[in-house]
C-alpha positions in Angstrom: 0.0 0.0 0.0 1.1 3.6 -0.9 0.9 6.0 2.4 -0.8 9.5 1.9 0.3 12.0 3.6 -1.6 14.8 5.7 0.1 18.4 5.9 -1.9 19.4 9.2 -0.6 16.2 11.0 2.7 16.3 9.8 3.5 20.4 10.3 1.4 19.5 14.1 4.5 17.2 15.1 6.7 20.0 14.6 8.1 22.0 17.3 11.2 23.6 15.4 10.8 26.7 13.9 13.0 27.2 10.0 13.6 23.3 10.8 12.7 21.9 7.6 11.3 17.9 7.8 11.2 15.6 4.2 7.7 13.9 4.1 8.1 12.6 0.4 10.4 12.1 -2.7 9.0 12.8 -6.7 11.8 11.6 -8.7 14.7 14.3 -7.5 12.4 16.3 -5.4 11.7 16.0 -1.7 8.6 17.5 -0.7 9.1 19.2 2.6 7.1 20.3 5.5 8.2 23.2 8.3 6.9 26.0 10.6 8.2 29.6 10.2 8.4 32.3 12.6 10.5 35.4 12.3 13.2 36.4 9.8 15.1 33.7 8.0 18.5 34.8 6.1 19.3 36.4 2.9 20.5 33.8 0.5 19.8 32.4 -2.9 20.3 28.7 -4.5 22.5 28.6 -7.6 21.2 25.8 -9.1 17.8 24.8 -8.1 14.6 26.6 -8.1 12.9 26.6 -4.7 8.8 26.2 -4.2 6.9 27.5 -1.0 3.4 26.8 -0.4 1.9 28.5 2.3 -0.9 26.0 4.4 -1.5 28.2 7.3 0.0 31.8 8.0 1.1 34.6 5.7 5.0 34.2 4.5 6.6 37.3 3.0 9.5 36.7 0.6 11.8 39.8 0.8 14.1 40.3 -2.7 17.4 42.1 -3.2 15.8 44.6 -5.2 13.5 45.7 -2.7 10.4 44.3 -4.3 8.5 41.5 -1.7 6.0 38.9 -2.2 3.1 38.1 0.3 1.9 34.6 0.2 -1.5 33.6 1.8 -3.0 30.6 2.5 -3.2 28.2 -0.6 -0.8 30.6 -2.4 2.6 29.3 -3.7 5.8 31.2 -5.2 8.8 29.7 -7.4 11.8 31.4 -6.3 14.3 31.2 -9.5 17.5 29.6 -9.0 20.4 32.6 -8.3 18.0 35.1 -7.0 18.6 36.3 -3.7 15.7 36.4 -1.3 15.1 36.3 2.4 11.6 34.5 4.0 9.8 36.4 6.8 7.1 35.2 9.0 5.2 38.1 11.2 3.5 35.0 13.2 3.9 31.5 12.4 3.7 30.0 9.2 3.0 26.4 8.0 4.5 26.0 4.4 5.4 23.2 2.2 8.4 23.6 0.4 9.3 21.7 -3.0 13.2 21.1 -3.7 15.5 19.1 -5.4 17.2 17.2 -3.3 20.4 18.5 -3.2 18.9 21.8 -2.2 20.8 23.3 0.3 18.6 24.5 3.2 20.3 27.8 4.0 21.7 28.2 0.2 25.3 29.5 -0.6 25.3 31.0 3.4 26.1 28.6 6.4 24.2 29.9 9.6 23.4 28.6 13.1 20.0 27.7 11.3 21.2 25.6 9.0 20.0 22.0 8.6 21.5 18.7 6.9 19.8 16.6 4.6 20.3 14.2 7.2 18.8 16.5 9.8 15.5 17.0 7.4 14.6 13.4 6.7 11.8 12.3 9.2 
């Protein structure tokens, strides 16, 4: 049998905030769950395009340009590969992100908030 997968019960087990969890693999993408709370970091991926779907919350992508997008609930944004971009979350945020799998959670910037591969998979 093929398990489903819920997003309420999966983001509810998390206590972690910008603590990414893997809940699924399409070919070379892992589908990821996490809570957000606060400002992330600035960084960009150079060679992967990044997905966030917003489940509960508002998220507020900030650009280097100064533009920002506002994501409600049921909303999703494609963040390009190489574009620079920092999330923010006024009050939590339940998203679910879609990567490939080398992905690097905190792109080309190492910070106290970054998280392994290893660390992601449930």
């Amino acid at each position: 049998m093929i398990p489903s997968i819920n997003f309420e019960v999966a983001l509810s087990a998390l206590t972690d905030h910008w603590s990414p969890k893997v809940v699924a693999q399409v070919n070379d993408q892992y589908v990821k769950v996490a809570k957000l709370l606060g400002q992330f970091v600035w960084h960009r991926h150079d060679n992967e395009d990044e997905l966030f779907q917003v489940i509960r919350g508002r998220l507020r992508i900030q650009f280097e340009d100064g533009r920002e997008t506002v994501l409600s609930p049921g909303e999703l944004c494609v963040i390009p590969r190489g574009v620079m971009h920092n999330p923010v979350a006024d009050e939590e945020c339940w998203v679910l992100l879609v990567e490939p799998v080398t992905t690097k959670h905190t792109g080309d910037v190492e910070t106290p908030r970054t998280r392994s591969i290893a660390e992601q998979l449930v």
